[in-house]
C-alpha positions in Angstrom: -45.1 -71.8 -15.1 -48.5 -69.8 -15.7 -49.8 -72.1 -17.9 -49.0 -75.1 -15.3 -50.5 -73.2 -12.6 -54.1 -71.9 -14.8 -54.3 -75.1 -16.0 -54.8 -76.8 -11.9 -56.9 -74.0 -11.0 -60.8 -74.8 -11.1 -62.5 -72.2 -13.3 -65.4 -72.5 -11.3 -64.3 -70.9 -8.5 -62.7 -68.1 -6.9 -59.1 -68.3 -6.0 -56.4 -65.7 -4.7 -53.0 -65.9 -5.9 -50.0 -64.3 -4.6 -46.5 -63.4 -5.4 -47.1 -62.3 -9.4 -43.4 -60.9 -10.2 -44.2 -59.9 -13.7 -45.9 -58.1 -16.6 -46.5 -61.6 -18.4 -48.4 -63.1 -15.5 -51.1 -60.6 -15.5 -51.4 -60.6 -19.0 -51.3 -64.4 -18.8 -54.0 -64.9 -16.2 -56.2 -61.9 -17.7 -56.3 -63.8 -21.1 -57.4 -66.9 -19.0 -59.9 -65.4 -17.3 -61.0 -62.5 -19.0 -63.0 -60.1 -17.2 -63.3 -61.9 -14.1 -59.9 -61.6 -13.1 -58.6 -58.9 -10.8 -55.4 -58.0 -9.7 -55.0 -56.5 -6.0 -51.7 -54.7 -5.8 -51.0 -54.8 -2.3 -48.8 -52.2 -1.1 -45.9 -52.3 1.6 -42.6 -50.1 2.6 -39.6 -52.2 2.6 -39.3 -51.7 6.4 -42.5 -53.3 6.4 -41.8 -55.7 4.2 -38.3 -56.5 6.3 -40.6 -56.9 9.6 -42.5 -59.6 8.1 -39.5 -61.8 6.5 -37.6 -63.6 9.6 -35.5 -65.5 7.3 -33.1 -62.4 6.7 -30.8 -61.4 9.5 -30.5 -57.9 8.5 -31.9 -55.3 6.5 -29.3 -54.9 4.0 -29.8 -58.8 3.4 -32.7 -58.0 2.7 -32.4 -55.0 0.2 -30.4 -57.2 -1.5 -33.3 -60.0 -2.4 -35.3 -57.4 -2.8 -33.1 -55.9 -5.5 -32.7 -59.2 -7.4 -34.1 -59.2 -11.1 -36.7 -61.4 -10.3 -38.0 -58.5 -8.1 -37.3 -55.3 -10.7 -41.0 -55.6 -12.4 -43.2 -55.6 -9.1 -43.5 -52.3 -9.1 -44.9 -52.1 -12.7 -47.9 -54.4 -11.9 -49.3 -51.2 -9.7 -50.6 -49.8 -13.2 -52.1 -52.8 -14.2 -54.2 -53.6 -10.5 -58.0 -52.8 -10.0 -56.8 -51.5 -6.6 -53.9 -50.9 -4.8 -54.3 -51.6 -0.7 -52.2 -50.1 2.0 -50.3 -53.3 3.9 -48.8 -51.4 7.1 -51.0 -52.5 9.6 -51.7 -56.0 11.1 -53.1 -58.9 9.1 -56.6 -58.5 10.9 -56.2 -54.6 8.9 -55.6 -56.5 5.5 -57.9 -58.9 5.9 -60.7 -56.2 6.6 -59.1 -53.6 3.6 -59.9 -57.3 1.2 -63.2 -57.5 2.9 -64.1 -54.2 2.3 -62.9 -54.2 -1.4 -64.0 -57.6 -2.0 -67.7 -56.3 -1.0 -67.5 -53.3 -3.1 -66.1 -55.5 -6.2 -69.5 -58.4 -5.7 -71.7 -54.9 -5.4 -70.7 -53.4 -8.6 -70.8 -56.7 -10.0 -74.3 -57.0 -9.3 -75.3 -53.4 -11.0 
């Protein structure tokens, strides 16, 4: 699935991609892009989390997706990020935290 998905992205632009579940698909997209990849490790409670997912009808539904193996390595990626990013607050919040980092990033890039 990693290789299907590097191979339709256009290497000469940016993109953001969400939901890596796994080890491999950093290590898969790093070898594709080499140094000009970046992994933001954005960081939620489960509460949170629970808030922002309508489709389960309670929270132990919930825990229970969450717990799923597909889910067990999330936590591992933290290591492997550039940063990690508080997600608590509203999406307006977010989107200024990536501003901010984002602007940081394109600075020390130009050093």
């Amino acid at each position: 699935m990693n290789a299907r998905l590097i191979a339709e992205l256009d290497r000469a632009r940016s993109a953001a991609i969400d939901g890596l579940r796994h080890p491999i698909d950093f290590e898969c997209l790093s070898q594709a892009f080499g140094a000009s990849f970046r992994l933001v490790f954005l960081d939620a409670a489960a509460q949170t989390r629970f808030k922002r997912k309508p489709r389960f009808s309670t929270y132990n539904d919930f825990l229970a997706a969450d717990s799923q193996p597909v889910e067990a390595h999330i936590d591992s990626l933290r290591t492997l990020a550039t940063a990690t990013i508080p997600n608590e607050e509203s999406i307006e919040d977010l989107h200024d935290r990536l501003d901010a980092w984002l602007d940081g990033y394109k600075l020390r890039a130009q050093i």
